[in-house]
N, C-alpha and C positions, 0 to 999 in steps of 0.2 A: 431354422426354428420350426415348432410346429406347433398347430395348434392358432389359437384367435387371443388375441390383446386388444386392449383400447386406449388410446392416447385422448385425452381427454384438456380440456381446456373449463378451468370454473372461477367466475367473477364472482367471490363478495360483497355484495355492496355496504362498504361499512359508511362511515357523516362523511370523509371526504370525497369518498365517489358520488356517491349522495348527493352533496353537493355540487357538484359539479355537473350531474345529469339534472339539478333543477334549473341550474345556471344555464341551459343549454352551451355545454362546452364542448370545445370539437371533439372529436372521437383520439386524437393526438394525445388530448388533455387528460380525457380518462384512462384511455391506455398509462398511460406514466405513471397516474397516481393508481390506479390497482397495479400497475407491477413494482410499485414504490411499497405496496402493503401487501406484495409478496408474492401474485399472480403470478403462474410460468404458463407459458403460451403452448399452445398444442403443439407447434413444433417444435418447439424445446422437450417437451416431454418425451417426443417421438426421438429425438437424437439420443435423450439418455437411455430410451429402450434399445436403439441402433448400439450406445457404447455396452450395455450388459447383453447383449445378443438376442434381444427378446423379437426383433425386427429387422428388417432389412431396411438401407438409406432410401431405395425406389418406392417401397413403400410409404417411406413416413411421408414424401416429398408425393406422391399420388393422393393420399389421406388431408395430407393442408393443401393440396393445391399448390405449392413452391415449386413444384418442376414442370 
């Protein structure tokens, strides 16, 4: 590859995350429901740039911290 990308990670917060961050709910809790309303996590992002060639696996996994 060459060149600079960004894998990026962005919570919405729409009424049920919402809720759930007044509820003080674990972090477990909110996680589920924003990737219930469609969140993809940074490393997910980073795999789908590793499948269309835009990145390297060493990379994405130095960028989330997973390796």
């Amino acid at each position: 590859f060459s060149g600079r990308t960004t894998i990026a990670e962005l919570l919405l917060v729409g009424s049920e995350v919402h809720h759930l961050i007044l509820q003080k709910a674990s972090d477990v809790q909110i996680d589920a429901a924003a990737r219930a309303g469609g969140m993809v996590s940074m490393y997910e992002t980073g795999v789908a740039k590793v499948w269309r060639g835009e990145t390297t696996v060493e990379e994405v996994l130095r960028a989330t911290r997973m390796g």
